[in-house]
N, C-alpha and C positions, 0 to 999 in steps of 0.2 A: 497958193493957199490963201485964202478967203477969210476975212473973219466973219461970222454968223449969226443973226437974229433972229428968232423965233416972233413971226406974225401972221397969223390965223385970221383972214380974211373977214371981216364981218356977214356977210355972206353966209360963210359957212359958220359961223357961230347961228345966225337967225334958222338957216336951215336945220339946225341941232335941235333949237328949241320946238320945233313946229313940231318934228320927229318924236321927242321926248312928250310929247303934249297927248299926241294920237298914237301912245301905247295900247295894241289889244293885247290883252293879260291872256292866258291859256288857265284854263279850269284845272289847275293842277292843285295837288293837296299831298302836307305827308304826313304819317303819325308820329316820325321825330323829324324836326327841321333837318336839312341837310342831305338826309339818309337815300334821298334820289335823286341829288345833286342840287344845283342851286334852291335856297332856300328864299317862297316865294316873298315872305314879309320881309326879310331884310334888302330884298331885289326892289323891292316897292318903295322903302325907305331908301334906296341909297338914288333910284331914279328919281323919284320925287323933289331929293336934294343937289341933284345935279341940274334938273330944269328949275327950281327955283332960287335957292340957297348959294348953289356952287357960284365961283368968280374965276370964269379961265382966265382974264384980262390981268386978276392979280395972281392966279401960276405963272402966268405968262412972263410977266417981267421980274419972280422970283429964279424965273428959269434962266432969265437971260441975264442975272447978275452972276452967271459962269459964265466964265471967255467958252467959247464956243467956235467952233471955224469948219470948214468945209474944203477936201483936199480932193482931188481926182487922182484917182489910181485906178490902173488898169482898167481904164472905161467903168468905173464906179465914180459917183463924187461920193466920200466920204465924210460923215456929220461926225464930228465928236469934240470930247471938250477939255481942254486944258492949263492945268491950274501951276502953274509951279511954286514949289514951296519956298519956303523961309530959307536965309543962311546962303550959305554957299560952296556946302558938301551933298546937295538932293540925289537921291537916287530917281530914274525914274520909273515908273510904274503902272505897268497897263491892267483895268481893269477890263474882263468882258463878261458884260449882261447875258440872260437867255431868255427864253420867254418862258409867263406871258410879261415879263417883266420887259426893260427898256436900260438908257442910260439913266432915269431918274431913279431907277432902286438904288443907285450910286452917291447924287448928289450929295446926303445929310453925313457922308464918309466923310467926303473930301475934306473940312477942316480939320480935323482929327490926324490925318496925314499930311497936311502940306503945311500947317501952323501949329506945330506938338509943343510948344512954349505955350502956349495958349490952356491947357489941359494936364499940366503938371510934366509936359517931358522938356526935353530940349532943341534946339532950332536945327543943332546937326544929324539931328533925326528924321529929319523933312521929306516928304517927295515929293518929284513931279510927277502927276496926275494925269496921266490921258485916259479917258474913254471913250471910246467909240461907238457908235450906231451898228450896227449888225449890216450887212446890205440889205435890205426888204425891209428895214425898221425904223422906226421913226423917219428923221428925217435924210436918210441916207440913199441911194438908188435901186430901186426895186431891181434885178434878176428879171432878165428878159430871152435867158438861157439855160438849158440843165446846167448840171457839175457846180453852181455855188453852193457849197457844203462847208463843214467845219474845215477840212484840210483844207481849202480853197481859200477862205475867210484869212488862215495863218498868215498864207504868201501875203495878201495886204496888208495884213497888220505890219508885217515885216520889213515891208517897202514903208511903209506910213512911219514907219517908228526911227526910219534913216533916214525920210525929208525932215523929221523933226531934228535930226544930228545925235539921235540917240543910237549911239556903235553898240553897247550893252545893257540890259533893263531887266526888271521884275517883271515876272505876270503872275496876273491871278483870274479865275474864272471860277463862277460857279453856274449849272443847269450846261447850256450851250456852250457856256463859255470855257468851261470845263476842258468840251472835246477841241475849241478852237486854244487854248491855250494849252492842253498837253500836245499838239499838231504843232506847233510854237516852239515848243521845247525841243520834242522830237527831232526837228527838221533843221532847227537852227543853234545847236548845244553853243556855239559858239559867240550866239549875241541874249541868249537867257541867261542871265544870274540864279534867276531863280521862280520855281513855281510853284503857286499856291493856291488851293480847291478845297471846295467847300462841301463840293459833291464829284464823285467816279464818275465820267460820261458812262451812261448807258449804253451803249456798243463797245464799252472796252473789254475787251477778250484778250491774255495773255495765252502764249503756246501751252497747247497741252500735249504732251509727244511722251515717248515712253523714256526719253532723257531728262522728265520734270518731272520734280513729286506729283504724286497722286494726289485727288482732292481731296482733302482734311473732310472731318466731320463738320466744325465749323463752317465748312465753305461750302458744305453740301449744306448746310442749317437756312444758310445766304441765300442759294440758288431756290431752297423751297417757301422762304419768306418772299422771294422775289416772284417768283410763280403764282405765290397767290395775290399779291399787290398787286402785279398786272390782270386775273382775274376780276378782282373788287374795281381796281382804278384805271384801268390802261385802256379804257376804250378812247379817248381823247389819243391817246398818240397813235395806238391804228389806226383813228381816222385821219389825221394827220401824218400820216407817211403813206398811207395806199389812197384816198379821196382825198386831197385838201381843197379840190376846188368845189366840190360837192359842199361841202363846208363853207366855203368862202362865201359865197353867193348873199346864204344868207344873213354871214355876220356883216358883211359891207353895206349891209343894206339897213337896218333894224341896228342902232346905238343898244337899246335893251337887250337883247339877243351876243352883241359884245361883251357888255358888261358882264352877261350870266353865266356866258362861257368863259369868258376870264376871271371874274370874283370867287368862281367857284373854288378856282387853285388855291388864289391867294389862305382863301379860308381854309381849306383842308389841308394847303403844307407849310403854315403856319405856328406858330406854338402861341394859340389863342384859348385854347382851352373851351373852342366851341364861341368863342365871342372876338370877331374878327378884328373889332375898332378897339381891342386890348393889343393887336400887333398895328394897325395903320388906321388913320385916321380916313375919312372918309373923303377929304378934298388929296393925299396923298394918293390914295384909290382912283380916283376919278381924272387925276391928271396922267397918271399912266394910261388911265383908257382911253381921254380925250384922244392923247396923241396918237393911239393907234386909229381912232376916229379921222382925224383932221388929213392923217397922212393916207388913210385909207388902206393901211399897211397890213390887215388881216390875214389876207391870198400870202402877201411874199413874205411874212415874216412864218407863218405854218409849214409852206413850202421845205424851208430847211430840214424837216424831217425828215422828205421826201428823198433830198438828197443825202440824208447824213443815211438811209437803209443802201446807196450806192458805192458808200465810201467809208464802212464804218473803221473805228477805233480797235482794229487788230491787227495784234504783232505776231509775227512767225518768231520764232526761237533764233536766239540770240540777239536779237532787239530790244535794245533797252532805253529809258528818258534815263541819260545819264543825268543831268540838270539837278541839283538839290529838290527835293519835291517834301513840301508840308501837307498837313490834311488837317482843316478845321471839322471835328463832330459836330451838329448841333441835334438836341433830341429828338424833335420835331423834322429832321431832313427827311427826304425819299432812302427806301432801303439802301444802306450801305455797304458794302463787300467787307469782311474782315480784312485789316493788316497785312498776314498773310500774301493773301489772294492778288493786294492790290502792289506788294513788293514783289512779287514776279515779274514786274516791269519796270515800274515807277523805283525810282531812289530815295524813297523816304528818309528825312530826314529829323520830321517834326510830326511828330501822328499828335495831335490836342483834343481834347473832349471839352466842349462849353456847357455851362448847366445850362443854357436856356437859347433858343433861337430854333429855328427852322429852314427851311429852303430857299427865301429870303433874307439872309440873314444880317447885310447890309443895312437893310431897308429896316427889315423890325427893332435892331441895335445896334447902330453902328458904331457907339464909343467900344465895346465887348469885340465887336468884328473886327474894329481897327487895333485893340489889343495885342490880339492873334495875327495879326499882319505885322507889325512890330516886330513880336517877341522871335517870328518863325526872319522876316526879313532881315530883321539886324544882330540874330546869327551865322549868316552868313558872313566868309570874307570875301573880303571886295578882292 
């Protein structure tokens, strides 16, 4: 185990700028901003401020005031970062990213969780923090074989989280992270304490058999709200689980072209109200994209799609996450399964509804997000 630095070759910063400079724009127009996806004046305004304005050199070294380190497991080298808290009762606590986000939708958490005296709690409230890089993300090892998927992802977390000496921990995930920490759960009831989501992975399917209630109205209300959100919004993840390299090509190529396909989430599963820089600012924006930039991580971190349609999140009957499981709402999320639907599996323990946040929820509010990790973790007994 390694400790880790984040430094972005100058090279590749001047090739950035040259790139950013010889943008051809596409004659695109809409009669409401957004309404056919990225919207081109605020794509103009956030490139413009990236080749001029933006300072990777100072994300850089805000980045690397987290301990950070770099572990090899199972022919992966593993990026992630490790904070531990105050006192000397920490629980500890794994969070996982999904995309298009990274470990940085995380960072502006971690005080909040490892220094709760700081924020009106106490110090025997603390955790330790690890997050980790996804493999194909940031600065973690690309996938240079099928089958790395969320169940795949588990097993290393699992080993990662016993070289740290951690016998029993927390997790929590939201988007990916979701299905790699119910995979977590699932597999290893005996070293999760406990699990915490922000969103239902999308391939979770509990048994339907004629030994299970039938679907509620409710959950039929679920399935046709979800039917038409993949209509309006889901061309992005069919192309990302049947084409992702069709795709790839030319986001590794074109910084602009990154940016439009990734701001575009931030913006619409956001609780911005139609004005993005009310949930993230525009240098927090931009350093999540650099790094997908820098690390060239487009192809491998899409990929996971590709595998998660080989391995999805279903249970046959009589399978259950025994694990205590929480679910934070926020109103702004991707469609949510009712209660119901989602205790057919899951053990719910803590179902919470927040007034405000979205699919990022970390990242848009994280004293509000860190709350809800509190309130759901430290009911639990140890």
């Amino acid at each position: 185990m390694e400790p880790f630095k984040i430094s972005i070759p100058e090279q590749q910063l001047h090739d950035l700028s040259i790139r950013l400079k010889q943008v051809r724009w596409s004659s695109s127009f809409s009669i409401e901003p957004w309404a056919l996806g990225t919207d081109y004046s605020f794509l103009k305004k956030l490139v413009d401020y990236w080749g001029t304005e933006y300072n990777w050199r100072e994300q850089e070294a805000w980045l690397n005031r987290f301990p950070q380190f770099m572990e090899h497991v199972d022919g992966f080298d593993i990026h992630f970062v490790h904070v531990r808290g105050e006192g000397t009762s920490t629980q500890p606590l794994l969070l996982t990213h999904g995309w298009p986000g990274s470990f940085v939708e995380m960072l502006e958490l971690i005080p909040y969780l490892t220094t709760p005296s700081l924020y009106g709690g106490h110090a025997e409230e603390a955790f330790d923090v690890i997050i980790p890089s996804l493999p194909g993300f940031a600065f973690s090892s690309k996938p240079t074989r099928p089958g790395v998927g969320s169940k795949y992802v588990a097993t290393l977390w699992a080993k990662l989280m016993g070289r740290l000496g951690y016998e029993r921990y927390l997790v929590q995930g939201g988007d990916i992270g979701a299905g790699v920490s119910t995979w977590l759960a699932f597999m290893y009831p005996e070293r999760v304490r406990g699990l915490h989501l922000n969103y239902i992975p999308g391939s979770y399917k509990p048994p339907l058999t004629p030994n299970t209630p039938s679907v509620s109205e409710e959950e039929q209300a679920y399935f046709d709200i979800v039917a038409e959100w993949l209509e309006r919004e889901g061309a992005y993840s069919a192309l990302h689980r049947t084409k992702p390299e069709t795709l790839a090509f030319a986001l590794s190529d074109s910084p602009t072209g990154l940016a439009s396909w990734m701001v575009e989430k931030f913006q619409g599963w956001s609780d911005c109200d139609g004005d993005m820089e009310r949930s993230f600012s525009l240098d927090h924006i931009l350093t999540n994209i650099s790094i997908y930039w820098f690390t060239n991580s487009i192809a491998s971190s899409i990929r996971i799609y590709t595998e998660g349609t080989k391995m999805p999140l279903h249970f046959t009957e009589g399978q259950r996450v025994t694990v205590p499981t929480g679910v934070s709402l926020f109103p702004k999320e991707l469609p949510t399964p009712p209660r119901s639907w989602v205790e057919r599996v899951y053990n719910i323990t803590y179902w919470e509804k927040a007034n405000k946040g979205g699919h990022f929820a970390a990242m848009e509010n994280p004293k509000l997000f860190a709350e809800h990790l509190n309130h759901f973790f430290h009911s639990l007994s140890i």
